[in-house]
Backbone and ligand atoms as CSV (ligand in chain L), in Angstrom:
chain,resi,resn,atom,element,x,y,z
A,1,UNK,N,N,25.948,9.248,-16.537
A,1,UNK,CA,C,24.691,9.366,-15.802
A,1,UNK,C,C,24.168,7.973,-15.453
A,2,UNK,N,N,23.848,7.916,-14.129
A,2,UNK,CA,C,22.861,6.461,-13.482
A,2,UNK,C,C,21.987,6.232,-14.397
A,3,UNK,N,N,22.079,4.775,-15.211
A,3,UNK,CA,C,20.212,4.519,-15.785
A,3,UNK,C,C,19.301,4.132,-14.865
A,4,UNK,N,N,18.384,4.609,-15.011
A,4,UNK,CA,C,17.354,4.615,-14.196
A,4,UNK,C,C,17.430,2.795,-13.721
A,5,UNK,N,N,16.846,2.891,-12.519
A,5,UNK,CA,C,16.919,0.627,-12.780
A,5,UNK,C,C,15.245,0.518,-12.893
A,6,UNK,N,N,14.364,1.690,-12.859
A,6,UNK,CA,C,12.935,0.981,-13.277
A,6,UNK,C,C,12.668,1.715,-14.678
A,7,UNK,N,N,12.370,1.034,-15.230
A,7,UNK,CA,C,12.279,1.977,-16.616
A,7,UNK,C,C,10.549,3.088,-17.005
A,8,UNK,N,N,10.656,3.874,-17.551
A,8,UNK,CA,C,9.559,4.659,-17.527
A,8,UNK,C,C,8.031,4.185,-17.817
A,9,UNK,N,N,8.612,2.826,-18.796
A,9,UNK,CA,C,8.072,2.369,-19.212
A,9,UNK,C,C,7.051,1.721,-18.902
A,10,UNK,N,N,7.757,0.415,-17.963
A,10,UNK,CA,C,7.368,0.088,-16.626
A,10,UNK,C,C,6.866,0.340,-15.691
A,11,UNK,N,N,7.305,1.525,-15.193
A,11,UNK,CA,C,6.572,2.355,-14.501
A,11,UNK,C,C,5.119,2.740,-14.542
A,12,UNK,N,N,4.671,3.029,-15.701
A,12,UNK,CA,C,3.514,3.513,-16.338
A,12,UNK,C,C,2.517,2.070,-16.054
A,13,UNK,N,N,3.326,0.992,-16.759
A,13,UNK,CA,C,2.428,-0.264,-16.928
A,13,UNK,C,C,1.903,-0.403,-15.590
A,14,UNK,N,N,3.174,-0.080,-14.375
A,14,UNK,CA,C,2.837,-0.742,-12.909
A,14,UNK,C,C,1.306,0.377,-12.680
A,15,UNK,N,N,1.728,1.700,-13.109
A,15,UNK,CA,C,0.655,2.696,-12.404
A,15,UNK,C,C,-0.581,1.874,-12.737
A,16,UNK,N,N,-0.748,1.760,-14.040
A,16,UNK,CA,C,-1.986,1.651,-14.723
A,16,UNK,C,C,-2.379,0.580,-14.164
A,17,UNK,N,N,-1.838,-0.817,-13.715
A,17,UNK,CA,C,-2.220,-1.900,-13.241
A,17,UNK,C,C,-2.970,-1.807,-11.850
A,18,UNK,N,N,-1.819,-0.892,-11.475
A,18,UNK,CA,C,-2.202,-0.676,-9.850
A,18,UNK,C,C,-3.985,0.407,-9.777
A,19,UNK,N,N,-4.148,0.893,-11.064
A,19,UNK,CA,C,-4.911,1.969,-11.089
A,19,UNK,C,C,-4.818,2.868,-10.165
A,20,UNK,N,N,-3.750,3.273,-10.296
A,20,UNK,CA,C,-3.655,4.957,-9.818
A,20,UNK,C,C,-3.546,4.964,-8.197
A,21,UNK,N,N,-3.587,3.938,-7.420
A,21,UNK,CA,C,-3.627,4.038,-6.050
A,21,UNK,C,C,-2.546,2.962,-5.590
A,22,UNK,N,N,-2.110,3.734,-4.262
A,22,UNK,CA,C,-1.140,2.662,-3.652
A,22,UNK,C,C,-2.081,1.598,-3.317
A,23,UNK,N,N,-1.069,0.317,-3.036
A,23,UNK,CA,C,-1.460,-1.150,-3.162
A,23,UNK,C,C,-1.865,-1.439,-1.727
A,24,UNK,N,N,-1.498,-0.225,-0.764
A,24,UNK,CA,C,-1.539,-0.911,0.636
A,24,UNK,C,C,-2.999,0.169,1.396
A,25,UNK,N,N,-2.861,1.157,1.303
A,25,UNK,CA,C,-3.845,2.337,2.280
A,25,UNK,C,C,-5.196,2.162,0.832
A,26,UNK,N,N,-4.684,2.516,-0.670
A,26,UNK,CA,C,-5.372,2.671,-1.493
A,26,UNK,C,C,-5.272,4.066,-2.155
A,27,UNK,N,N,-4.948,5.103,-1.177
A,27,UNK,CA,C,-4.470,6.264,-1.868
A,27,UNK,C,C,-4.543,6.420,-3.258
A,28,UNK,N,N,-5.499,7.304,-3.934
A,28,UNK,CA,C,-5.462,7.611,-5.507
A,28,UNK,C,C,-4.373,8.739,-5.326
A,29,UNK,N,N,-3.911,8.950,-6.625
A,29,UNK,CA,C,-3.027,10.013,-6.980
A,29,UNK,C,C,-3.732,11.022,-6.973
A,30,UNK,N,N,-4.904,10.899,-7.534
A,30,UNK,CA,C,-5.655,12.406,-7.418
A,30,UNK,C,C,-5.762,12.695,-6.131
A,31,UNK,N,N,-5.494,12.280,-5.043
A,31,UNK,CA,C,-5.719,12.855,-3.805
A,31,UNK,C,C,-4.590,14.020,-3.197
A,32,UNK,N,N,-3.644,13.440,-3.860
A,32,UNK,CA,C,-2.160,14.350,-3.504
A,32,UNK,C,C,-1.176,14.907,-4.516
A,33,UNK,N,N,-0.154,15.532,-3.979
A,33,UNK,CA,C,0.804,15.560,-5.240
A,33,UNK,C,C,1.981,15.257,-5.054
A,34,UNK,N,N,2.087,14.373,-4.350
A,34,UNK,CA,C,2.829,13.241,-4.049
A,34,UNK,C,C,2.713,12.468,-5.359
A,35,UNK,N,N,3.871,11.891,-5.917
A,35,UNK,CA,C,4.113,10.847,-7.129
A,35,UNK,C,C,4.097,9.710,-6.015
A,36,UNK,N,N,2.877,8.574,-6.531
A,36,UNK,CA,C,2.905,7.306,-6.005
A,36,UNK,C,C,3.928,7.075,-6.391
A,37,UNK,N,N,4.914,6.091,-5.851
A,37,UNK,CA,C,6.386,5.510,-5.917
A,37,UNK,C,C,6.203,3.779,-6.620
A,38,UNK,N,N,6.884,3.360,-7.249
A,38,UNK,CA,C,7.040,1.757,-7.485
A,38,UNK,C,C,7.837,1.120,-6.045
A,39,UNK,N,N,7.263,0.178,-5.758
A,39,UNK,CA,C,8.350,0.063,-4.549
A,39,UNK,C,C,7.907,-1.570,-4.363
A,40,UNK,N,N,9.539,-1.883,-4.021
A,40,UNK,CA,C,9.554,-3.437,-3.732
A,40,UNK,C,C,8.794,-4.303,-3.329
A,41,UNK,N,N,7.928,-5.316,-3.574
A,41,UNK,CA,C,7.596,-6.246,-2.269
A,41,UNK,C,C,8.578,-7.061,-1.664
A,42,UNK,N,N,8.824,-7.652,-1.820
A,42,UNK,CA,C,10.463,-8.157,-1.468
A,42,UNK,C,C,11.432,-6.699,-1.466
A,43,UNK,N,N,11.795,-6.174,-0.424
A,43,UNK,CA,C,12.662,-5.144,-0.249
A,43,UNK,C,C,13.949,-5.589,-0.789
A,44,UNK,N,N,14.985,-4.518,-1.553
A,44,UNK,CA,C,15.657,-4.653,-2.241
A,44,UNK,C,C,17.081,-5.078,-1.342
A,45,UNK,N,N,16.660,-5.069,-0.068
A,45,UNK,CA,C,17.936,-5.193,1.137
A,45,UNK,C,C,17.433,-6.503,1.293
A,46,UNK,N,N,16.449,-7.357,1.281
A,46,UNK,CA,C,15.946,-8.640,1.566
A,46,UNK,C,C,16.421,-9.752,-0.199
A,47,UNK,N,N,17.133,-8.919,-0.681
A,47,UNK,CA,C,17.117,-9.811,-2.165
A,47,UNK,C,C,15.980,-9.560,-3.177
A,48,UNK,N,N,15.237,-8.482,-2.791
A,48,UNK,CA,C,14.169,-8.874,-4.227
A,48,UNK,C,C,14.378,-7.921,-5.286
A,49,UNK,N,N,14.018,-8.240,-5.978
A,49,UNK,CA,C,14.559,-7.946,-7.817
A,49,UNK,C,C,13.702,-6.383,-7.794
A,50,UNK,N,N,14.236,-5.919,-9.641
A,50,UNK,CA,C,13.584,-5.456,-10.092
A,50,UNK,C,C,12.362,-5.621,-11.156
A,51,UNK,N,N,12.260,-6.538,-10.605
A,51,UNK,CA,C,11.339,-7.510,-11.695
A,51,UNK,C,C,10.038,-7.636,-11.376
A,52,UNK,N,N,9.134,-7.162,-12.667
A,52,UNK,CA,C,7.976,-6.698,-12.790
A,52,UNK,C,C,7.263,-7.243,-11.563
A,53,UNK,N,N,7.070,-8.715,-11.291
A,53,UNK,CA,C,6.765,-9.439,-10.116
A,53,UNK,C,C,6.880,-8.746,-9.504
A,54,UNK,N,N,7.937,-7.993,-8.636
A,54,UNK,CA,C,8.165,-7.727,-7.336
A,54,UNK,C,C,7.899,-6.212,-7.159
A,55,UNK,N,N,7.241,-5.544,-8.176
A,55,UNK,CA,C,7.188,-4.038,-8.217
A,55,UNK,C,C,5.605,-3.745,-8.067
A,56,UNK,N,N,5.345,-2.776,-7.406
A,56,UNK,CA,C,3.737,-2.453,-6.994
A,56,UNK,C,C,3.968,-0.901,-6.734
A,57,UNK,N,N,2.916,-0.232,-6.803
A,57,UNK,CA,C,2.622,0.777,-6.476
A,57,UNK,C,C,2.702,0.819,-4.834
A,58,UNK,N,N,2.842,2.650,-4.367
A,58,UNK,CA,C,2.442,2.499,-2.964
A,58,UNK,C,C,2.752,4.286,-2.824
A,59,UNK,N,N,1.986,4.286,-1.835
A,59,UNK,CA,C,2.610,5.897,-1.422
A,59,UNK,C,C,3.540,6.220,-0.304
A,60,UNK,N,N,4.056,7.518,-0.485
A,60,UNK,CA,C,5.130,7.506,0.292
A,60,UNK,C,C,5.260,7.060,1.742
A,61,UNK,N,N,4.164,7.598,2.130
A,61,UNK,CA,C,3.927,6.937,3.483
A,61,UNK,C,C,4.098,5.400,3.631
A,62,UNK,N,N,3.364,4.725,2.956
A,62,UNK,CA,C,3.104,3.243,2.757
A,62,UNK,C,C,4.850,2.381,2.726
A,63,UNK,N,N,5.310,3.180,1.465
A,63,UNK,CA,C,6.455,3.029,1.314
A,63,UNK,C,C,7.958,2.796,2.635
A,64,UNK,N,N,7.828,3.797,2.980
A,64,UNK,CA,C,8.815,4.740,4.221
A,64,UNK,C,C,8.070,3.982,5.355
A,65,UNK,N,N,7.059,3.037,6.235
A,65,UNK,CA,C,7.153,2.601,6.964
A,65,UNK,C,C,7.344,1.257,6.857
A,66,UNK,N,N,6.895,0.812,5.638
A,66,UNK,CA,C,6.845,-1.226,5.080
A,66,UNK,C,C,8.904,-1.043,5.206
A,67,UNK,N,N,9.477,-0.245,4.942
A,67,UNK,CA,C,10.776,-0.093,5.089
A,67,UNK,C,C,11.084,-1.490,4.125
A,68,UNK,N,N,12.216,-2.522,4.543
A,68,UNK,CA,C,12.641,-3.470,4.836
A,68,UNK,C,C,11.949,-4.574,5.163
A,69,UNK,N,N,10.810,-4.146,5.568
A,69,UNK,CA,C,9.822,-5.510,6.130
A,69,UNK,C,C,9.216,-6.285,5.459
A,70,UNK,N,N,9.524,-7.536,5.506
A,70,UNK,CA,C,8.535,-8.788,4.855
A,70,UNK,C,C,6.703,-9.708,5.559
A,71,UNK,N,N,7.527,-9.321,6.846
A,71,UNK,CA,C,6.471,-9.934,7.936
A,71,UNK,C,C,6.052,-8.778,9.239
A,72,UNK,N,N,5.216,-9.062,9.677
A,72,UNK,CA,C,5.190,-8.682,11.057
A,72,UNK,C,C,4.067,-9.294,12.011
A,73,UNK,N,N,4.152,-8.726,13.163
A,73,UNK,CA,C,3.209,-9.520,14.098
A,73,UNK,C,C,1.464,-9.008,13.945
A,74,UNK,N,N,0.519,-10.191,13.980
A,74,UNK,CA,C,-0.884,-10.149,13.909
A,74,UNK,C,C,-0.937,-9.528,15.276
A,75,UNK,N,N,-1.450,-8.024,15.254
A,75,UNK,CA,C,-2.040,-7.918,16.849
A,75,UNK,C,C,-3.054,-8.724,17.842
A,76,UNK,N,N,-3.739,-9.174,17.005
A,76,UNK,CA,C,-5.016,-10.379,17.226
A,76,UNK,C,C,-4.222,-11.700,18.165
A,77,UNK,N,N,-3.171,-12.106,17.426
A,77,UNK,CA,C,-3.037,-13.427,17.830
A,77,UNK,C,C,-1.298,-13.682,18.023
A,78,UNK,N,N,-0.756,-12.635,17.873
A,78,UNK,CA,C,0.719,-12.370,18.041
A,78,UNK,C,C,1.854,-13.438,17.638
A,79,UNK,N,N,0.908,-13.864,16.470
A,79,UNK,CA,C,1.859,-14.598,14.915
A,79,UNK,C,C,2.977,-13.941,13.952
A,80,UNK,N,N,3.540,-14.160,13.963
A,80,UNK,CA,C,4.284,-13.459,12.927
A,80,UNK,C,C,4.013,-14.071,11.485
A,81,UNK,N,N,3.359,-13.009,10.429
A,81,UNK,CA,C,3.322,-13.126,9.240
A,81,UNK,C,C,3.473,-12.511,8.299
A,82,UNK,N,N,3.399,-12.710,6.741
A,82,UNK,CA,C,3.908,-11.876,6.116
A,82,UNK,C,C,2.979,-11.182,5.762
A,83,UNK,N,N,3.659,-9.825,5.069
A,83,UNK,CA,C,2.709,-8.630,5.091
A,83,UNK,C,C,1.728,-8.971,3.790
A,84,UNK,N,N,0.988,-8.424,3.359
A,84,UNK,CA,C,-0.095,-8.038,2.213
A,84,UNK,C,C,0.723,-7.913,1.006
A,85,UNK,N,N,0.497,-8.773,0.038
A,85,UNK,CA,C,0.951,-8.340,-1.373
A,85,UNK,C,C,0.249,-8.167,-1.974
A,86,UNK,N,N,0.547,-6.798,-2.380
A,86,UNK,CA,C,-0.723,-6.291,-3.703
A,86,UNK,C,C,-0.767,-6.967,-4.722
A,87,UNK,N,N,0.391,-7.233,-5.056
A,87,UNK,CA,C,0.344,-7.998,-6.539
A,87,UNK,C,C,-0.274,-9.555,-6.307
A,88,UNK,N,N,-0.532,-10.261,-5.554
A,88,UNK,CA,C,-1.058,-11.433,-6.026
A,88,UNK,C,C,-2.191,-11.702,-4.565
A,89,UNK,N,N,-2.602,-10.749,-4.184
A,89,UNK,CA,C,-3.655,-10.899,-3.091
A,89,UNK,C,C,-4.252,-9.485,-3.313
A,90,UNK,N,N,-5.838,-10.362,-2.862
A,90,UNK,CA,C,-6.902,-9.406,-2.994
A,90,UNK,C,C,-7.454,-8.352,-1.971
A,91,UNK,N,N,-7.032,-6.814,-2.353
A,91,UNK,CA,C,-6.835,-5.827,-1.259
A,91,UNK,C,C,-8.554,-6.767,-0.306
A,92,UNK,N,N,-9.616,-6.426,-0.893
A,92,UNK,CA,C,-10.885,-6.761,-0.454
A,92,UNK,C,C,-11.352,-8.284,0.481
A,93,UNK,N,N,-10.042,-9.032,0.340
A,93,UNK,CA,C,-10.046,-9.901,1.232
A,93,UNK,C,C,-9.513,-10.063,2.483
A,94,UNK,N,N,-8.446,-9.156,2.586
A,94,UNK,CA,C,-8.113,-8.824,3.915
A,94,UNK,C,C,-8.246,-7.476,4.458
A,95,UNK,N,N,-8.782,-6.497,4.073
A,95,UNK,CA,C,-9.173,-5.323,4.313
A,95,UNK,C,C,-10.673,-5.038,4.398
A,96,UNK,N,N,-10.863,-3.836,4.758
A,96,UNK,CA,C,-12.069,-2.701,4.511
A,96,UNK,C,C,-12.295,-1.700,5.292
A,97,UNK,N,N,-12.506,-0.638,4.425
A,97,UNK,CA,C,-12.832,0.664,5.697
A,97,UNK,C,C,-13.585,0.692,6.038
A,98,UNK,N,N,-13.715,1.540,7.075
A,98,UNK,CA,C,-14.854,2.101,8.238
A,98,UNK,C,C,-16.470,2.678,7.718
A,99,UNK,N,N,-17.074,2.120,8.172
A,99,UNK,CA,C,-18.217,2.755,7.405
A,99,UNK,C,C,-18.180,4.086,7.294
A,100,UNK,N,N,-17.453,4.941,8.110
A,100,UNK,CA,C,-17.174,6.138,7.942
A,100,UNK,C,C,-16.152,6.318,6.322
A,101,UNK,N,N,-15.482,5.527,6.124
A,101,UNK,CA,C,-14.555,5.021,5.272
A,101,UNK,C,C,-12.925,6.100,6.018
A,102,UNK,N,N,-12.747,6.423,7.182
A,102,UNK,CA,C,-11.404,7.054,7.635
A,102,UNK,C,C,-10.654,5.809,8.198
A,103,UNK,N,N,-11.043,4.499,8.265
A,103,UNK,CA,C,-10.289,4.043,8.817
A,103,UNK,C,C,-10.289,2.652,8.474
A,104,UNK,N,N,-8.828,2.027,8.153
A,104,UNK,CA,C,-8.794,0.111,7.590
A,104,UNK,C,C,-9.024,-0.388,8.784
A,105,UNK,N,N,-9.630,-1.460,8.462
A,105,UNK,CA,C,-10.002,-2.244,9.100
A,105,UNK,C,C,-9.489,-3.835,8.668
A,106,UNK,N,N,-8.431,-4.549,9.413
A,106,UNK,CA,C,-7.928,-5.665,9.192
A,106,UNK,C,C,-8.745,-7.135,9.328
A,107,UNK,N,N,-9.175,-7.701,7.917
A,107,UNK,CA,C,-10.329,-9.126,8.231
A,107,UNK,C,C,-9.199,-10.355,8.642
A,108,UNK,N,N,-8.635,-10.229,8.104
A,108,UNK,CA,C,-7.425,-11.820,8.489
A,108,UNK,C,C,-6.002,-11.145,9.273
A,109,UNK,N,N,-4.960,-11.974,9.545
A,109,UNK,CA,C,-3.957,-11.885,10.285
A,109,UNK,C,C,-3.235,-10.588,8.965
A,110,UNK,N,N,-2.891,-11.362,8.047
A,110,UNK,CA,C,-1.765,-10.219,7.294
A,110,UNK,C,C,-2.685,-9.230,6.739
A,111,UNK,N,N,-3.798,-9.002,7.051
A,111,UNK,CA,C,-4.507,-7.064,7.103
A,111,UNK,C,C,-4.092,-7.312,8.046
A,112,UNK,N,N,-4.323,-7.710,9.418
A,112,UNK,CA,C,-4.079,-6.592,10.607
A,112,UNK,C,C,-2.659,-6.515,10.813
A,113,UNK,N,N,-1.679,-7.346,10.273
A,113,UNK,CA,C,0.085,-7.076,10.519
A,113,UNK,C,C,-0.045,-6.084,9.545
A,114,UNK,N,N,-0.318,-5.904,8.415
A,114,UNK,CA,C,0.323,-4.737,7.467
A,114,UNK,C,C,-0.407,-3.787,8.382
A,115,UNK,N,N,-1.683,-3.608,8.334
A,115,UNK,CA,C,-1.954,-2.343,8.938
A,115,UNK,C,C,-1.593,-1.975,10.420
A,116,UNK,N,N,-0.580,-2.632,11.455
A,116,UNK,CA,C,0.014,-2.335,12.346
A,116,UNK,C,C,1.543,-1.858,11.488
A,117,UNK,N,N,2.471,-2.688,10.880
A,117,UNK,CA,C,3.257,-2.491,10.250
A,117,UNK,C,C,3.434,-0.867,9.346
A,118,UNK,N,N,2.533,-0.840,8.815
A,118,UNK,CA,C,2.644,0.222,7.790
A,118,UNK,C,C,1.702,1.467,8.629
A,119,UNK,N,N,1.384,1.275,9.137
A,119,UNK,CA,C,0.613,2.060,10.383
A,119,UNK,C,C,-0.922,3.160,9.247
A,120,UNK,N,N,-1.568,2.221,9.007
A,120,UNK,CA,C,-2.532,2.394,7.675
A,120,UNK,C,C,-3.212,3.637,8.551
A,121,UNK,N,N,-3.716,3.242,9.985
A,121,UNK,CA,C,-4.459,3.991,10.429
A,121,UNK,C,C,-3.647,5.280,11.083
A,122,UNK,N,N,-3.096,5.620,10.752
A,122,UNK,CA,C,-2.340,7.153,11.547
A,122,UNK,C,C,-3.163,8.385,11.579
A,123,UNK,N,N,-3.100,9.136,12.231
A,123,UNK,CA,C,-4.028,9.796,12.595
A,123,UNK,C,C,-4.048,10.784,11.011
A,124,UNK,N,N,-2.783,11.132,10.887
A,124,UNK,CA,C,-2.798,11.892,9.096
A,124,UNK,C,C,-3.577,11.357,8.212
A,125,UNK,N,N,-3.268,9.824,7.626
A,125,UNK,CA,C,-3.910,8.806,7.138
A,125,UNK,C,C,-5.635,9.257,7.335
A,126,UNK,N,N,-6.387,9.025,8.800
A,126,UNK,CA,C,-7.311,9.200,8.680
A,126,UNK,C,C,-8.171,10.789,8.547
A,127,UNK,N,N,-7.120,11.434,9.277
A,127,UNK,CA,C,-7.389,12.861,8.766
A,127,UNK,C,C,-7.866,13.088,7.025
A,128,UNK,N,N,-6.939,13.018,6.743
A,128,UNK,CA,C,-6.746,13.043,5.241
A,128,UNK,C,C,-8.056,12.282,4.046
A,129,UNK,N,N,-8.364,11.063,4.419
A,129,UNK,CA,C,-9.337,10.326,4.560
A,129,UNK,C,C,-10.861,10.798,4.367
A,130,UNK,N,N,-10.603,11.657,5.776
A,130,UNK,CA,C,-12.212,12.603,6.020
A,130,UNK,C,C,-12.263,13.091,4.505
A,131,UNK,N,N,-11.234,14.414,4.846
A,131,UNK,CA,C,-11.319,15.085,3.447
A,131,UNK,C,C,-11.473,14.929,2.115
A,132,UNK,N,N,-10.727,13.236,1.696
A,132,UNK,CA,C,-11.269,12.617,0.339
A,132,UNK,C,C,-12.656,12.382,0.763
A,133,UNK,N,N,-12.861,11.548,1.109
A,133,UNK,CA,C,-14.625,11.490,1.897
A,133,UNK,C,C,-15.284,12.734,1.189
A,134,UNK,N,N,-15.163,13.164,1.903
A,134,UNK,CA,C,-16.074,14.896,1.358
A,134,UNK,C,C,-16.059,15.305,0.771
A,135,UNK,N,N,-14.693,15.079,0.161
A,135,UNK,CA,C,-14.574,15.473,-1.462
A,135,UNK,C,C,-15.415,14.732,-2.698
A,136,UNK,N,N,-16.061,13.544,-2.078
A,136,UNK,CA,C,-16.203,12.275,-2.590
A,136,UNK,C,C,-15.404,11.232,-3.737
A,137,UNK,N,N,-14.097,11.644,-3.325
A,137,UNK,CA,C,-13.245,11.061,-4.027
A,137,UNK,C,C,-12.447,9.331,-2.547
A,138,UNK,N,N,-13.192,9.201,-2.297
A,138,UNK,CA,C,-12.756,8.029,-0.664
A,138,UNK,C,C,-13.999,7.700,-0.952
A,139,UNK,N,N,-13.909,6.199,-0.326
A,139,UNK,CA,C,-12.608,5.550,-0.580
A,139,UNK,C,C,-13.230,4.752,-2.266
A,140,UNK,N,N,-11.920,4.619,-2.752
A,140,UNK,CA,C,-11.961,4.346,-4.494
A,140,UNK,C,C,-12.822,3.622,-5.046
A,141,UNK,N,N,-13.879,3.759,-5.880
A,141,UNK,CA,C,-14.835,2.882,-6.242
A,141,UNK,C,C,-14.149,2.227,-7.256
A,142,UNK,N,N,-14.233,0.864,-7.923
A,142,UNK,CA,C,-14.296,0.090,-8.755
A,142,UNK,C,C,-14.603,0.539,-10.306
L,1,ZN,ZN,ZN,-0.403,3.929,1.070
């Protein structure tokens, strides 16, 4: 049998760090039943490890479009840069939602490349959004 290459263990530590939400949209687990995923920052096709460093939370969505990608283009100013790392950058410095809270809103170049990149704002994304909203579980308090 395959050993697992992230260990359960690990896993748990990353959830708890990440508190319960992907690193990129913010997604809590309580919102879905979707298992948030551990997933690369350095994509594992780009060379990056399995090593605690390089492991973050994210949801599937988040996951399945960052693909492979390290960088992408600022719509603002059509730079190429690298995307948002959860692990050593502060979601609240390059982000924030909508006063409505359905929709990110990019403050510097790498919010607005990840959130073109990872396509934060999709219409599901903000659909979905409403409904935490109302639920009053959106967007995640502190
Ligand atoms: Zn996400």
């Amino acid at each position: 049998m395959r050993r697992p290459r992230i260990s359960s263990k690990l896993r748990a530590k990353i959830m708890e760090e990440a508190r319960y939400r992907c690193g990129y949209c913010l997604m809590q687990q309580i919102a879905t039943n979707w298992i948030l995923e551990v997933e690369h920052i350095i994509p594992t096709a780009l060379g990056g490890t399995d090593d605690e460093e390089n492991l973050w939370l994210s949801c599937p969505a988040c996951n399945r479009y960052k693909g492979a990608k390290v960088k992408a283009r600022d719509p603002e100013t059509g730079r190429k840069v690298r995307l948002f790392n959860p692990r050593r950058q502060k979601w609240e410095r390059h982000f924030r939602f909508s006063y409505d809270g359905t929709k990110i809103i990019g403050l510097t170049a790498c919010g607005r490349s990840t959130i073109e990149a990872l396509r934060l704002n999709n219409e599901l994304a903000k659909q979905a959004r409403a409904i935490w909203r109302n639920a009053g579980i959106h967007p995640p308090k502190d």
